[in-house]
C-alpha positions in Angstrom: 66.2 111.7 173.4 66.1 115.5 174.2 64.2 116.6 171.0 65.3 120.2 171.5 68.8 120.1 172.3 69.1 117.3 169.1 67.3 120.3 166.8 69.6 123.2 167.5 72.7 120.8 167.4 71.5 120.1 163.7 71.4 123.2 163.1 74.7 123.8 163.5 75.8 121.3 161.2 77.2 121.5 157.4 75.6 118.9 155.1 78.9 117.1 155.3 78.6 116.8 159.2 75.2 115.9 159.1 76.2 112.9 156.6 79.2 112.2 159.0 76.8 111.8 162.2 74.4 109.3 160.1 77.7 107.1 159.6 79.1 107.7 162.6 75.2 106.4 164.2 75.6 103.2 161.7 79.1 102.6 163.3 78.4 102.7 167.0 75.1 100.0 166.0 77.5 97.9 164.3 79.9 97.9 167.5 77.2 97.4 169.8 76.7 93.8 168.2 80.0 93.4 167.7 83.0 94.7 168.8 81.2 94.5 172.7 83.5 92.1 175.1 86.7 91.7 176.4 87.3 88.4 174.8 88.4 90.8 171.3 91.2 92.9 172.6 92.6 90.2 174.7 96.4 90.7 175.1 98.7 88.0 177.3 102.5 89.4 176.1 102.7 90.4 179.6 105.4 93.5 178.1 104.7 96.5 179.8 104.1 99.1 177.4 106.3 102.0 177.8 106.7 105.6 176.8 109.9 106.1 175.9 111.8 109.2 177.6 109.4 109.4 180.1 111.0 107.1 183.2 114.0 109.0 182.1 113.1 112.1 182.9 112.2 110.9 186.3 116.1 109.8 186.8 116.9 113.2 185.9 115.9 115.9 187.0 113.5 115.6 190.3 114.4 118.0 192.8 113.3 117.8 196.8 110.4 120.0 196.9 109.3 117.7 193.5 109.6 114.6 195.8 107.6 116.4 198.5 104.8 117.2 196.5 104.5 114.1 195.1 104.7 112.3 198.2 101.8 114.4 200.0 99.4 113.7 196.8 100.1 109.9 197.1 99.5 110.0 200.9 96.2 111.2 200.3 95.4 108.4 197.2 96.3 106.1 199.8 94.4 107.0 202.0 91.0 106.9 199.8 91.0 110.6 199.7 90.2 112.4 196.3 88.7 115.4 195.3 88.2 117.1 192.1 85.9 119.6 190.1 84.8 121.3 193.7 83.7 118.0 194.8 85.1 116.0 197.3 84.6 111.5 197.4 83.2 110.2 200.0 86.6 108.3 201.6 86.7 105.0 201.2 88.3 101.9 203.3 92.2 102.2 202.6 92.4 98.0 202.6 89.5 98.3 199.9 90.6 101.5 197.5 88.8 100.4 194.7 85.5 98.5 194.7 83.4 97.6 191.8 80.9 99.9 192.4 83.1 103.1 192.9 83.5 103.3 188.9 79.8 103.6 188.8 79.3 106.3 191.6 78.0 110.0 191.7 80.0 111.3 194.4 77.5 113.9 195.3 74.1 112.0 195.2 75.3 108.2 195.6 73.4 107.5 192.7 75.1 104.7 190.2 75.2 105.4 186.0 74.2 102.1 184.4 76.9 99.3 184.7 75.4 96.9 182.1 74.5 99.1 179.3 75.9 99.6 175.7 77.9 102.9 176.5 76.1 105.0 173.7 73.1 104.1 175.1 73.4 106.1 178.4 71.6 109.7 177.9 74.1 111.0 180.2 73.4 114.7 179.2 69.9 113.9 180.5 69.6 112.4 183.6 70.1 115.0 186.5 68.8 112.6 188.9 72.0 110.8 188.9 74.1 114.0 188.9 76.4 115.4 186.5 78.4 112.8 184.7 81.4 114.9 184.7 82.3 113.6 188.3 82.4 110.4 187.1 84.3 110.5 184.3 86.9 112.3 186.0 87.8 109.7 188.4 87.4 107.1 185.7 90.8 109.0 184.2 92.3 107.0 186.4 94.8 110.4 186.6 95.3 108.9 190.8 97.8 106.2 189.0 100.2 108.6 187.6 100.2 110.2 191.7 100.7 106.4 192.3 103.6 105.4 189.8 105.9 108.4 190.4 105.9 107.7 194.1 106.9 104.2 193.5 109.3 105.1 190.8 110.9 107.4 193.3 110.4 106.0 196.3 110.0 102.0 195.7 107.0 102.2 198.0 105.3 98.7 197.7 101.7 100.6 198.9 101.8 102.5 195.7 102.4 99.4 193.5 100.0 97.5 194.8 97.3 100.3 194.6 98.0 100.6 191.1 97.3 96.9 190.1 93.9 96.8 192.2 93.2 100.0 190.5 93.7 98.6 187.2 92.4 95.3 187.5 89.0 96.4 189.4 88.6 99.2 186.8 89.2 96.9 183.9 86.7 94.1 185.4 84.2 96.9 186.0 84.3 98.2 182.5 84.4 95.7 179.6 84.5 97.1 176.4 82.5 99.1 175.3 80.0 98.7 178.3 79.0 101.7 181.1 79.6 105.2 181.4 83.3 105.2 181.0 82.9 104.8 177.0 80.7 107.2 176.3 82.7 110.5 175.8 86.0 109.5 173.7 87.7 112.3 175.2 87.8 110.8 178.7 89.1 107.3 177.0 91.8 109.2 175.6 92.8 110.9 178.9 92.5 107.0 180.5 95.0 105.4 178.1 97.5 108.2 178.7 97.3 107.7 182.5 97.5 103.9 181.7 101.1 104.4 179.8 102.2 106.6 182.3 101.8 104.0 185.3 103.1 101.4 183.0 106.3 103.7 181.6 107.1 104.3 185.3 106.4 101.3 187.1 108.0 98.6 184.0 108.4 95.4 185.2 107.5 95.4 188.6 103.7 95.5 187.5 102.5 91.6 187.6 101.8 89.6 184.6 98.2 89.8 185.4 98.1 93.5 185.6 100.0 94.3 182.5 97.8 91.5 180.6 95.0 93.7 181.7 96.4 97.0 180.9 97.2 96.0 177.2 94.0 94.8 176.7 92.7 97.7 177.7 94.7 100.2 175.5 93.8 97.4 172.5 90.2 98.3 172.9 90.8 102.3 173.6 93.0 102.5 170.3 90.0 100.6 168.9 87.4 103.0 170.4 89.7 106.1 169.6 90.5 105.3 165.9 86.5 104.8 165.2 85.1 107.3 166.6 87.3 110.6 166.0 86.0 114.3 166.7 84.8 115.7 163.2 83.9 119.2 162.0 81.9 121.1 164.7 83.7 118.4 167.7 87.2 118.7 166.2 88.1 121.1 169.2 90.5 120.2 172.1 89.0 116.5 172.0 90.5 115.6 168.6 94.0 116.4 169.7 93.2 114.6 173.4 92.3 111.9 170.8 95.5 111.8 168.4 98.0 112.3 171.4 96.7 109.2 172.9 96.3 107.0 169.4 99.8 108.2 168.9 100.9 107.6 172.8 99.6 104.5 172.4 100.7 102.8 169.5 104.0 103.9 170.0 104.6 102.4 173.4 102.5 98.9 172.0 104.8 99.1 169.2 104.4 96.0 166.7 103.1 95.8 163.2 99.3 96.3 163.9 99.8 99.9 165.4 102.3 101.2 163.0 99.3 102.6 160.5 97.6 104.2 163.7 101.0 105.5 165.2 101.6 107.7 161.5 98.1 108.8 161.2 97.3 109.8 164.8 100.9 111.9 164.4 100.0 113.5 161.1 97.0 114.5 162.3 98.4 115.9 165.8 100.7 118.4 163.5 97.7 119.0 162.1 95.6 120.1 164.4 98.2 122.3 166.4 98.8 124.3 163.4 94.7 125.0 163.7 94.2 125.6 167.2 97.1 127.1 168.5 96.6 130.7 166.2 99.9 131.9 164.2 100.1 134.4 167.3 99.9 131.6 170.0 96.3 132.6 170.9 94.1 129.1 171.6 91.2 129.2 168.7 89.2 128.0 171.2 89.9 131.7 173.3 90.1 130.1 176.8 94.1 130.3 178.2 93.2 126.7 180.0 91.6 125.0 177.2 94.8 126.3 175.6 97.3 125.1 178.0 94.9 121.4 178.3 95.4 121.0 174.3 99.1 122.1 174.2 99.8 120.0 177.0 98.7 117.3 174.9 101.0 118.3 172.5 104.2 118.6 175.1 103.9 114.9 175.7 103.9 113.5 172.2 106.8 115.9 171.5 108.3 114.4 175.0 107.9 111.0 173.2 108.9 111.7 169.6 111.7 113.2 170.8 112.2 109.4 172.4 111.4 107.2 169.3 113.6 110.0 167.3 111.0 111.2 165.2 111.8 115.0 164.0 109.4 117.4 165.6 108.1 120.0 162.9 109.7 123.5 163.3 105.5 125.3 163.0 104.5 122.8 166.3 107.5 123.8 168.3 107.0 127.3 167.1 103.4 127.4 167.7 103.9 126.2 171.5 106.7 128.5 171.9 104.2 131.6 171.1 101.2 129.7 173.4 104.0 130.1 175.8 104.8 133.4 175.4 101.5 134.5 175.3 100.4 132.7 178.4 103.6 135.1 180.2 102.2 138.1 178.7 98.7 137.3 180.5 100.0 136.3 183.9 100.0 138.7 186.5 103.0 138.0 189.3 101.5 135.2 190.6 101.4 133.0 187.5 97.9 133.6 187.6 95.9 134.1 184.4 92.2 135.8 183.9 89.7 132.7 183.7 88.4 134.0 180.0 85.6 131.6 178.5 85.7 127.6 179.4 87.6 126.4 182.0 86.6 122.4 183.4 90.5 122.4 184.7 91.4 119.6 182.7 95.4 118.2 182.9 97.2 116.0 181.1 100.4 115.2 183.5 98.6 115.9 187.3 99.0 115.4 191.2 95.5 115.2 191.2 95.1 118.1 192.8 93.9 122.2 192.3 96.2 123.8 189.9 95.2 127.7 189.5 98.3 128.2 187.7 97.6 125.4 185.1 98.8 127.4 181.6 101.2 129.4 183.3 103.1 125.9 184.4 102.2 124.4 180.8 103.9 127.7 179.4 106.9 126.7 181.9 107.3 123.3 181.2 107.3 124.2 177.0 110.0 126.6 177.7 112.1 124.0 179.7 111.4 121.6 177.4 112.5 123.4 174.5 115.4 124.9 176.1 114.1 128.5 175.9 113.9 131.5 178.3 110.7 132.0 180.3 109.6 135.8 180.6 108.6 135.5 184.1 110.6 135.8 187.2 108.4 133.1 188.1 108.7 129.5 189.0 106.2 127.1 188.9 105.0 125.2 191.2 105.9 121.3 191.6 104.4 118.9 189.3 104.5 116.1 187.4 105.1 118.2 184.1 107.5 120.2 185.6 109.6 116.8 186.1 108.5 115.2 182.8 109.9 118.0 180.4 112.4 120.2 182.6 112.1 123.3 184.1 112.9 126.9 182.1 115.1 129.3 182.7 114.3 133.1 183.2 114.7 136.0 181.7 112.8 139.5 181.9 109.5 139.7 183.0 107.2 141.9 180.1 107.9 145.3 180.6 105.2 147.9 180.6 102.9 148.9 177.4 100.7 147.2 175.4 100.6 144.5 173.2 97.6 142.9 170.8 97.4 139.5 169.6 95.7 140.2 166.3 95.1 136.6 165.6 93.6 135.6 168.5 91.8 138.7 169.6 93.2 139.8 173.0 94.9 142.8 174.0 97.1 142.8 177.2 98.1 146.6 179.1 100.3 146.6 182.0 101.4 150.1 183.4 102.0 151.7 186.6 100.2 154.7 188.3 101.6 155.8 191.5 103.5 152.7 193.2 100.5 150.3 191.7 101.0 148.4 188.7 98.0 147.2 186.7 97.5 144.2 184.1 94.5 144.8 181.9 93.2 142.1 178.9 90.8 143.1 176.5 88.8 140.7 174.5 87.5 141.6 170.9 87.9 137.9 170.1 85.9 135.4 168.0 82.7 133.9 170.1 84.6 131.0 170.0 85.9 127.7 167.8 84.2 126.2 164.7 80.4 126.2 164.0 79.5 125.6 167.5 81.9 127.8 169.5 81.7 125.6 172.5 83.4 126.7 175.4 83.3 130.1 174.1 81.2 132.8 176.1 79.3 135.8 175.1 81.8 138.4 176.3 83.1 140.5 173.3 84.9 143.7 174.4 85.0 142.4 178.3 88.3 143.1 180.1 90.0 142.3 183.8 91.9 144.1 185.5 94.7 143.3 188.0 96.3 145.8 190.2 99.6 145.1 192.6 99.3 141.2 191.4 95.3 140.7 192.8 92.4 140.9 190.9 90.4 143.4 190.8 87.4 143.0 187.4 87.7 139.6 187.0 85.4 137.6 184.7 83.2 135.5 186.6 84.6 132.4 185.4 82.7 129.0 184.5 81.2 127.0 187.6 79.7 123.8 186.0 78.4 122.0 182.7 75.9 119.5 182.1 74.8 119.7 185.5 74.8 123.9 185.7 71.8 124.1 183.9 70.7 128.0 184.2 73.7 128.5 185.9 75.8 127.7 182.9 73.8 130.2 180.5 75.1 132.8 183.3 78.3 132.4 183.4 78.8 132.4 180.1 76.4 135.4 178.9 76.9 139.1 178.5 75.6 140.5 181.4 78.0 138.5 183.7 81.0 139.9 181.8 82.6 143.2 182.0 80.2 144.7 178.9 78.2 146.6 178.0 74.6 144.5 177.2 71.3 146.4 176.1 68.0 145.1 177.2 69.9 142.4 179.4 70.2 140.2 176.0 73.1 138.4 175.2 75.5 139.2 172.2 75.2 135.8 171.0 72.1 133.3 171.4 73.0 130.4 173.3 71.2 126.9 171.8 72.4 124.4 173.8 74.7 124.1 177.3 77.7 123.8 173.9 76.0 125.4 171.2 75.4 129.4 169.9 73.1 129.7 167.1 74.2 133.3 166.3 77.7 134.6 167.3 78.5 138.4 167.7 81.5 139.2 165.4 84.1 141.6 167.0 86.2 143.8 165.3 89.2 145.7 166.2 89.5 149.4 164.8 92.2 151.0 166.2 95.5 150.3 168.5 98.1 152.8 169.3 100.8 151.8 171.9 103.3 154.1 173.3 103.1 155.5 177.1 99.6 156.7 177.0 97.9 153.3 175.0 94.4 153.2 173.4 92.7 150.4 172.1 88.9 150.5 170.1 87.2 147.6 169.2 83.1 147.0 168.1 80.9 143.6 167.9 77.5 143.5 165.8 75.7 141.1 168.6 73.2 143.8 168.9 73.3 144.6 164.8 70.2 142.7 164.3 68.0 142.9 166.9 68.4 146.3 167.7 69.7 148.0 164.7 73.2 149.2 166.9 76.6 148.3 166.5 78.5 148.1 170.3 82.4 150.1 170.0 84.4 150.5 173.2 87.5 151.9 173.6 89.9 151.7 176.8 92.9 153.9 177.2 95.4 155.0 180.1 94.8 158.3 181.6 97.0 160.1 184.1 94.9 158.2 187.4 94.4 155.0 186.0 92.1 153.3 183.0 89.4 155.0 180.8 86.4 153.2 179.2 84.2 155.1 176.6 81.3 152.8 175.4 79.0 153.2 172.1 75.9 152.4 170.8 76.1 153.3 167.1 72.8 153.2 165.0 68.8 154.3 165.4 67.7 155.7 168.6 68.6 155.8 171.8 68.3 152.5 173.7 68.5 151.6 177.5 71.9 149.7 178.4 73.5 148.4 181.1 77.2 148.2 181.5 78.5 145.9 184.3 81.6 145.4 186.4 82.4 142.2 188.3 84.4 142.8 190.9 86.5 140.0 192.9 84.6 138.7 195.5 88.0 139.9 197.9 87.0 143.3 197.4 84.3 145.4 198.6 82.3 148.1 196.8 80.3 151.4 198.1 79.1 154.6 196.2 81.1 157.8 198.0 79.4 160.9 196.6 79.8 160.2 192.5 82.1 157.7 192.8 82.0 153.9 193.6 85.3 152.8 196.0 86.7 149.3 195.9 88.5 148.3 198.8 90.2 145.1 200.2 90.4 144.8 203.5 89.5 148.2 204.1 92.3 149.8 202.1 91.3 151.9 198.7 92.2 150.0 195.5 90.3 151.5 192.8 87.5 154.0 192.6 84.9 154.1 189.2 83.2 157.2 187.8 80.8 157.7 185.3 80.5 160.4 183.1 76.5 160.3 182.4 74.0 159.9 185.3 72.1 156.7 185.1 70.9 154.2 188.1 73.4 152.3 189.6 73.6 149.7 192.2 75.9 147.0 193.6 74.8 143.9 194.5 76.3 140.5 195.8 74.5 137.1 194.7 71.2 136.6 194.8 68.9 134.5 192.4 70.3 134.4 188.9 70.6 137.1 186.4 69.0 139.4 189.3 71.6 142.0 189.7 73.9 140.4 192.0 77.9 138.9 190.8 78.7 135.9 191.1 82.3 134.6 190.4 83.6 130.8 189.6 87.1 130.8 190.6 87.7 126.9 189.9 84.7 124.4 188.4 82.1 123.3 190.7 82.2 126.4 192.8 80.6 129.6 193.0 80.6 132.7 195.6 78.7 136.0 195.5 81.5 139.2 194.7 80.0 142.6 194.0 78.5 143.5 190.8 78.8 147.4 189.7 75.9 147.9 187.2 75.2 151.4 185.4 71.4 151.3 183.7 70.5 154.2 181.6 70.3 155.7 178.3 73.5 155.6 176.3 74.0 159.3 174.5 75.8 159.9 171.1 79.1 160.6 172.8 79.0 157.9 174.6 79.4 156.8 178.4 82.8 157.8 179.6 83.9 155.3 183.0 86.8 156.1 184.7 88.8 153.6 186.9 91.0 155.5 189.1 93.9 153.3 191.0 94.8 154.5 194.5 94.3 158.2 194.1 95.6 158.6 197.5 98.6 158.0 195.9 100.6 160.4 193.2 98.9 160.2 190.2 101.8 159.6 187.4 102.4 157.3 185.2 106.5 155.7 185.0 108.5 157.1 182.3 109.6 154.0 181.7 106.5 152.9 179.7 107.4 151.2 176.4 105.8 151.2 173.4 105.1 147.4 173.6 106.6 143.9 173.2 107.3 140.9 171.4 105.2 138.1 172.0 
């Protein structure tokens, strides 16, 4: 047992939780000894469970490039191909997809997690030798069978069918309850059982008796596993809706007296828990636009089937996924693409299997054709199982100039237009992050991106890898990898733990006023007690472009360092007083600071030494420029300008609004 990391997670913990974690230890002895085995959630009614509305959806509205897409992703499951999380498999043998060992398998070292052992037993946050057990788990979602069951629904291919039973059958003879790996993190067993109802919704009666024997047995024990071991207090994040949407998924497609208890509570408490993380202004609690998209996802598909079974769907959850929508429109730049802000593992409910960099802008999509409401985007997303499951929106006007703050959530979004180049800017004076442990929040209070012309230009650096990132994680997610100021190189926030803070900076916004020449001031007391001084920024348009005033409010003066991470598609040299970003050799931006300090730009290097890095999905990371100003911040402040294409005539439209709804 890591002694450390078990201290500062105790520390983070009411007396309530603490109590909650001694009876949650008793109950995973008592299953060791005796809920262990197959022989318990035995199930031979060979009916294949089924989702309803789901196969219907796939009668109705699948359109060529759907079929296309779906047919490519399958080609490549066929042919033993997968790759996920910046990793790709090692192929295997297309007559032999799905051997024993390949549950078991790090697909970067060939090591195997233990096979045999009780799944709580496995210190899988603490065995680097192996490799990170995220791999693992994610091809233990079994997420290749819904790739697998569309194209046979669709296309009757006999392949695809039989993939799916070896699939199943191998994984299920590989992983008796509650023995390996597979077990050990509940959200992953909920993410299993949905893909396990989705091949069975689309592929009915064609499955053989032997399969759908082992398929319900399966979902017996993960309804089990889910019910008894539910994500309390600090865990009640993203996990504990993964977990309810699959407890209700699943009981309602077992049907039958024994799951109708489970099917009410798991439904309650999946209202529940939308109302709390999806803010009143459709800002994720969690503050990461993915996480968001992952958890209302979640949501979409149990709406998907209440809508089915004829269950009434609350008017708060369809409201609060309508504003999640919304939202996610009013962050997109024109490609759909959204700034990367805190977590991002690129989790998916409904998936091809494949690299999705448009993941909450196609979850906003598919609410808004699911609901039958316009989408502000002139946008269409891409193809995608989603897309096909709930419908696909209509359009109506894109956001219009101005700016807009989500006061619940704590982002502010600025588009406006100098010269012919148009500009998306978000502003973070959020929450650290969700409950008492924020975890997937970063330290990045009173960062902001910026997008010009539909490309990034300050981006934040993103999220590269978890258990396995060791100081790598603490540098994506601290302050000097963000677009803040930091003093001393210290982080607003004390990280404890690759998922725990032990002391969260507290933003706090001060001022807004919209209209055609917007300003926005916000302050965080991360640097309060060690330092005695209070950070306040404040961005505005200007006539050229963006202006960025930062303070240090309290005793003495104190060396800073304010940093810009630039994308790693742009390049960055100091002209005279100025520093120029370029991409492909054409001006973008240029940045000027109003007080002389040092400043350098550097491109990767060792960690925390100067140079930007930048995560654009999990798993990867590539050096991009890294503007840093280091000097002495004075009472008035450090005034940066960000000047877009002054080559250009420098005027702002006179069609600026003064904001929008959301």
């Amino acid at each position: 047992m890591n002694l450390p990391w078990l201290y500062n997670r105790l520390t983070a913990m009411s007396p309530a939780e603490v109590a909650w974690r001694v009876l949650e230890q008793g109950k995973r002895r008592y299953a060791r000894y005796r809920l262990q085995g197959a022989a318990r959630f035995q199930d031979v009614s060979g009916v294949a469970p089924c989702l309803p509305g789901l196969a219907q959806a796939f009668e109705a509205d699948v359109t060529p490039q759907d079929r296309e897409a779906i047919r490519e992703a399958a080609a490549d499951v066929l042919a033993g191909r997968f790759s996920a999380l910046g990793v790709v498999w090692p192929k295997r043998d297309e007559n032999d997809l799905y051997p024993p060992s390949i549950w078991s398998t790090d697909p970067v070292t060939g090591q195997h997690w233990p096979e045999q052992d009780y799944c709580f037993s496995i210190p899988y946050r603490h065995r680097p030798e192996i490799g990170d057990v995220k791999y693992v788990w994610e091809f233990g979602r079994l997420q290749f069978l819904q790739v697998l069951s569309a194209e046979y629904r669709l296309s009757g291919d006999k392949r695809a069918l039989a993939a799916i039973e070896e699939a199943i059958e191998s994984w299920c003879e590989a992983n008796p309850p509650f023995q390996g790996i597979h077990y050990a993190e509940i959200l992953n067993v909920a993410m299993r059982a949905i893909s396990l109802l989705v091949a069975a919704s689309l592929c009915g009666e064609a499955l053989s008796f032997r399969t759908v024997s082992a398929l319900r047995s399966a979902l017996c024990a993960h309804a089990a596993w889910l019910a008894l071991f539910p994500s309390r207090f600090s865990s009640a994040n993203n996990h504990l809706v993964a977990e309810l949407a699959a407890e209700y998924l699943i009981a309602v497609a077992m049907g039958g007296r024994e799951f109708a208890h489970q099917r009410e509570h798991a439904w309650a408490g999946l209202v529940r828990e939308i109302e709390l993380q999806i803010l009143p202004d459709g800002v994720n609690a969690e503050q990461s636009p993915a996480y968001g998209a992952f958890t209302a996802e979640f949501a979409l598909l149990a709406c998907l089937v209440a809508r089915g079974e004829g269950r009434i769907i609350p008017d708060e959850v369809i409201k609060r996924l309508k504003l999640y929508a919304q939202q996610i429109f009013l962050l997109a730049d024109g490609h759909g693409r959204v700034a990367n802000l805190c977590d991002n593992d690129e989790g998916r409910v409904l998936t091809l299997c494949q690299h999705e960099p448009v993941y909450s802008f196609s979850v906003a999509s598919a609410i808004c054709g699911f609901f039958g409401v316009p989408a502000q985007t002139a946008m269409q997303a891409p193809p995608t199982l989603r897309m096909i499951a709930f419908g696909r929106p209509f359009h109506a006007e894109a956001p219009g100039n101005g700016l807009h703050t989500f006061h619940d959530g704590g982002i502010s979004v600025a588009r406006g237009q100098v010269g012919s180049s148009r500009y998306l800017l978000t502003f973070d004076h959020a929450p650290l992050g969700y409950l008492s442990i924020a975890a997937h929040g970063h330290a990045d209070a009173l960062s902001f991106t910026l997008t010009v012309d539909d490309k990034p230009v300050l981006v934040d650096p993103g999220t590269y890898l978890y258990h396995s990132g060791g100081a790598w994680r603490d540098w994506f997610r601290s302050t000097p990898a963000h677009n803040t100021l930091n003093i001393e190189r210290r982080d607003q926030s004390t990280m404890s733990g690759a998922f725990n803070w032990s002391s969260k900076a507290i933003a706090r916004l001060e001022e807004v006023a919209t209209g055609p020449h917007w300003r926005i001031a916000a302050s965080h007391d991360g640097y309060v007690q060690p330092f005695d001084m209070r950070h306040r920024r404040e961005i505005a348009s200007y006539e050229e472009g963006i202006e960025v005033v930062d303070w240090l409010e309290g005793s003495g003066p104190r060396l800073a360092e304010i940093a810009f991470q630039v994308d790693p598609a742009l390049s960055a040299e100091i002209h005279d007083s100025c520093i120029q970003l370029c991409r492909d050799g054409a001006p973008v931006a240029e940045l000027s600071f109003g007080v002389s300090g040092e400043i350098s730009i550097a491109s990767g290097g060792a960690r925390g030494e100067g140079g930007g890095w930048v995560s654009d999905k999990f798993g990867s990371k590539v050096p991009a420029p890294r503007i840093c100003w280091r000097g002495t911040v004075p009472p008035d402040g450090i005034r940066t300008r960000i000047a877009l294409c002054r080559d250009m005539a420098p005027s702002l439209l006179h069609s600026t609004q003064e904001g929008f709804s959301a």
